[in-house]
C-alpha positions in Angstrom: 110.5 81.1 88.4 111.6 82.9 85.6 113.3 86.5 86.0 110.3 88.0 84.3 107.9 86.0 87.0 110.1 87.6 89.7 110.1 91.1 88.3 106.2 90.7 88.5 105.9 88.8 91.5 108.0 91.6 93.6 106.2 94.9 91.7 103.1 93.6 92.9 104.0 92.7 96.5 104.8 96.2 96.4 101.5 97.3 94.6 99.0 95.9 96.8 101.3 96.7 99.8 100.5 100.6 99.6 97.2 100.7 99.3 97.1 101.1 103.2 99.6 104.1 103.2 97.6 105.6 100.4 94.2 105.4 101.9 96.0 106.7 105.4 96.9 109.8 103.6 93.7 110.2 101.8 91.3 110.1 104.5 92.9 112.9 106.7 91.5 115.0 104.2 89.0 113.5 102.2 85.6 111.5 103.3 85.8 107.7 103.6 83.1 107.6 101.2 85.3 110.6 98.2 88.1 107.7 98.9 85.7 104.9 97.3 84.0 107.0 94.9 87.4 108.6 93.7 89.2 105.1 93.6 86.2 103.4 91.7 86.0 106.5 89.2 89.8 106.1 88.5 89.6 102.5 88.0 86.5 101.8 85.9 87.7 105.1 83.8 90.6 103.0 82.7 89.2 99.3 82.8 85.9 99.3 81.7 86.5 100.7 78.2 88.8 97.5 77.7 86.2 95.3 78.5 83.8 97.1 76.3 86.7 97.2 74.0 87.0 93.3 74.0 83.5 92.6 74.0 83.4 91.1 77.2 80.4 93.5 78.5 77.6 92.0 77.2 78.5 88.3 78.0 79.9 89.3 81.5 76.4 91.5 82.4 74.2 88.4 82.0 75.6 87.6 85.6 74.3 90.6 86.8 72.8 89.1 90.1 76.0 87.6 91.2 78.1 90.3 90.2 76.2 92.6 92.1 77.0 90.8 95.0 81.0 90.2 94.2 80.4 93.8 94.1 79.4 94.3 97.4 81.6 91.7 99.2 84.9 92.6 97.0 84.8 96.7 96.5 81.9 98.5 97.8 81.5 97.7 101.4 85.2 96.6 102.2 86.7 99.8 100.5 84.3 102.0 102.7 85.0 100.1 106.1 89.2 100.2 105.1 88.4 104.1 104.6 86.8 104.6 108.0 88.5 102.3 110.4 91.6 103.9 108.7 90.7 107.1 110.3 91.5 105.9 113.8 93.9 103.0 112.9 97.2 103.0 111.6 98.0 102.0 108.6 100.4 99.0 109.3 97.4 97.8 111.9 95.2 97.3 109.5 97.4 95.7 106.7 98.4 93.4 108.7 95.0 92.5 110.0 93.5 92.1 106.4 96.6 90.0 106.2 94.4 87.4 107.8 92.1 87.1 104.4 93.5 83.7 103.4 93.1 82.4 106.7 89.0 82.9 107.1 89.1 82.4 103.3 90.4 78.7 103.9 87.7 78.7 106.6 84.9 79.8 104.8 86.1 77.3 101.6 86.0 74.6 104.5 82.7 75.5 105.3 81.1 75.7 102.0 82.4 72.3 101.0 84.9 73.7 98.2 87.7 73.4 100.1 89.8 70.4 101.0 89.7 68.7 104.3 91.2 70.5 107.4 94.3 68.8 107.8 96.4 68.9 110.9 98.9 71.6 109.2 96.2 73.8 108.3 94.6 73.5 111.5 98.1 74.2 113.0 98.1 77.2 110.8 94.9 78.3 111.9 95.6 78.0 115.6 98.9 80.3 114.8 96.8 82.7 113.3 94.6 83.1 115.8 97.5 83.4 118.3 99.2 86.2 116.2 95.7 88.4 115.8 95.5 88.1 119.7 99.0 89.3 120.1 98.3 92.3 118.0 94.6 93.1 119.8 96.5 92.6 123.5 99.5 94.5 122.5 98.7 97.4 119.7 95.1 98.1 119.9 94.2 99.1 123.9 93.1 102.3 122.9 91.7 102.1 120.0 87.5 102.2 119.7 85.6 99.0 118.7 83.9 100.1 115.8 86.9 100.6 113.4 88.6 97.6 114.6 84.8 95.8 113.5 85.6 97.2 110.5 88.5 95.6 109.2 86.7 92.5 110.5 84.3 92.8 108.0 86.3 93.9 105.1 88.3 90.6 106.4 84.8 88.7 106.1 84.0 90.5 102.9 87.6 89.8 101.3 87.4 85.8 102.1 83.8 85.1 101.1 83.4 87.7 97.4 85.8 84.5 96.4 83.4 81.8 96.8 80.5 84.2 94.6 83.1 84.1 92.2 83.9 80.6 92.0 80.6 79.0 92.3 78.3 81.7 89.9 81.2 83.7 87.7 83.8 81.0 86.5 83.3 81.6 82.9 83.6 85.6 83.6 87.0 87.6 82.7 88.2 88.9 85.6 89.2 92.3 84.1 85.5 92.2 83.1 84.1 91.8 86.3 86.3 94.3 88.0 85.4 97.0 85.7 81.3 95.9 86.1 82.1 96.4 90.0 84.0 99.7 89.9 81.8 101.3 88.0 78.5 100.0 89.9 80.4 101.2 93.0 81.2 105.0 91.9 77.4 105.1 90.3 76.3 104.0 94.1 78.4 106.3 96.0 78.0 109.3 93.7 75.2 110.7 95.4 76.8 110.6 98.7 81.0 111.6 97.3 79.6 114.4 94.5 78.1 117.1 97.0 81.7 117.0 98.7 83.8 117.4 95.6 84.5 121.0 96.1 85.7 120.3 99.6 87.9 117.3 97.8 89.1 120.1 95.3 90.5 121.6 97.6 92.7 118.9 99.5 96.4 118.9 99.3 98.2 117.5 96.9 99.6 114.3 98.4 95.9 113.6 99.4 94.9 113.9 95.6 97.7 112.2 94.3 97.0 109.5 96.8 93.2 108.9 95.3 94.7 109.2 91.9 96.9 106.2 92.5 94.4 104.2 94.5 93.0 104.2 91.1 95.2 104.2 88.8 98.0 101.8 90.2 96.3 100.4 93.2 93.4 99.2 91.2 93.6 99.2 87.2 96.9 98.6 86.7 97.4 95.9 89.5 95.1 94.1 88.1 96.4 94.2 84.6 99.9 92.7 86.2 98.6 90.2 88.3 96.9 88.6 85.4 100.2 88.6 83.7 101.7 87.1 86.7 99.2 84.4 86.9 100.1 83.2 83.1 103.6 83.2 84.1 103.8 81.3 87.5 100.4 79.7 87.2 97.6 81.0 90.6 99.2 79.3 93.2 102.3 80.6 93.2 101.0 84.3 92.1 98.2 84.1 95.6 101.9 84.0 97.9 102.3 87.9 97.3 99.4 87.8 100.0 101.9 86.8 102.8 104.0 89.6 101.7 101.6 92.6 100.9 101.5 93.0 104.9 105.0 93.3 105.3 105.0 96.0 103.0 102.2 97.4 104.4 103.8 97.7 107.5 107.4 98.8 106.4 105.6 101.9 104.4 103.9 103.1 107.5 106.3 102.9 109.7 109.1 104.4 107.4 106.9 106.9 105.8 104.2 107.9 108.1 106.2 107.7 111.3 104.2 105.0 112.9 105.4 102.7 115.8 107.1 99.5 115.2 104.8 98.6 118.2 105.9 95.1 119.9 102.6 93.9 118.7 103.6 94.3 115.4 106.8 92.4 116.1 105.5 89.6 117.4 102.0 89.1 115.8 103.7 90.3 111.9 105.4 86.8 111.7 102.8 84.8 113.7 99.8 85.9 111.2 102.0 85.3 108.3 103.3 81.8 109.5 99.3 81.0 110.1 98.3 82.0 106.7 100.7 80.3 105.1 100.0 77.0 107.0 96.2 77.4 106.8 96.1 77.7 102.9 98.4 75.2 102.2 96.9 72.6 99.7 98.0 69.0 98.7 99.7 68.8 95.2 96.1 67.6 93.7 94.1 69.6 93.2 91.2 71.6 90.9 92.6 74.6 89.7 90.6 77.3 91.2 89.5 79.9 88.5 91.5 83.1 87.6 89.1 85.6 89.0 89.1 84.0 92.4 92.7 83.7 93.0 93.0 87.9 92.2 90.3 89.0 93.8 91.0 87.2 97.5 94.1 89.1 97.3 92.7 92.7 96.5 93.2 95.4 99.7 
């Protein structure tokens, strides 16, 4: 990999690995639902006049059906559940059970036939997977209340199947394009819900509304922008391994910045979910190139 491919591989192992602290610090003061709304404003704001720009909004609006649902699987029902189960959760807990998106996403391409076969590694993989997610629900997560840890599962659920809409009904759609389309269908849907509490928003602290500022701006618009960069330069496969490491991140950021346990849970199940993934997504050296909006957005906190 070139130095250039490194320099983007490692700022956005970074990028998508604060998104967790970020929404931590957000929702102590802000709604779950002023998070989304706030995050989608920011984004669209900045990518959907490119795409306008480009002429890609037209061609990419013709798909309207399917991006309504990437829409739903991909931004507007994962970003809400992250938001709320982050209320109770920490924010290293949850990064590293999102973590576990490749692994149902290798599942769910298995089961929707566009997937390779389920080899003995990746079934290996899977069983490692499984074992590290029951370390960290025996070890970390006694006291904490069903319904958030549901939560992630969906956004998990939401995050590995948005993929296969993507794949099967947007191929021949910018992915730029489609992000934009989504963000700003998301802060239309949530504005009647996020602008009655904008004054209480107003008046959150600053970290809180720096934190929705850079959801937006870095988490979102700009992370995007790179990782298409980074696909051009080391090709999809090798940009989709800053999944196994956006966790890690994840959890270092909590723990160093939030004061959040290095739990033994953590400890043990961090290297066993990671170990899975990488196992259960592993592909044979033939294969279809999967398209360039599919390998970003399975990777998207």
């Amino acid at each position: 990999m070139s130095r250039r491919g490194w320099a983007l591989f490692l700022t956005m192992s970074v990028i998508w690995g604060i998104p967790y602290l970020l929404i931590k610090v957000a929702v102590g003061e802000v709604s779950p639902v002023m998070v989304v709304f706030a995050r989608c404003v920011v984004g669209a704001a900045i990518l959907l006049p490119w795409t306008v720009a480009t002429g890609q909004l037209r061609p990419a609006l013709r798909h309207w059906r399917a991006l309504l649902l990437f829409t739903v699987l991909e931004m507007a029902g994962p970003w809400l559940l992250l938001s709320y189960a982050e209320q109770s959760l920490s924010s290293s807990l949850t990064g590293l059970l999102v973590a576990t998106v490749p692994f149902v996403a290798a599942l769910a391409g298995w089961l929707a036939g566009e997937e390779e076969r389920l080899t003995p590694v990746r079934l290996l993989g899977m069983g490692i997977g499984v074992v590290g997610i029951a370390v960290l629900l025996g070890l970390d997560v006694g006291g904490a209340q069903l319904l958030p840890l549901l939560a992630v599962a969906l956004t998990v659920v939401g995050y590995a199947t948005g993929p296969l809409v993507v794949s099967r009904s947007l191929p021949e759609v910018s992915g730029v394009a489609a992000s934009s389309i989504a963000l700003f269908v998301t802060a239309v849907a949530y504005a009647p819900f996020a602008l009655p509490q904008l004054d209480r928003a107003a008046a959150a602290s600053a970290p809180a509304l720096l934190s929705l500022g850079a959801l937006g701006a870095v988490c979102t618009a700009l992370a995007l922008a790179l990782f298409f960069s980074l696909i051009r330069e080391v090709g999809p496969q090798r940009a989709l391994v800053i999944t196994f490491v956006n966790p890690a991140v994840a959890v270092l950021l909590g723990v160093a910045l939030l004061d959040e346990p290095f739990t033994l849970g953590i400890a043990v199940g961090l290297p066993l979910v990671l170990v899975g993934c990488v196992l259960a997504t592993r592909r044979s050296p033939v294969r279809t190139q999967p398209s360039e909006l599919c390998e970003v957005d399975s990777a998207v906190p």
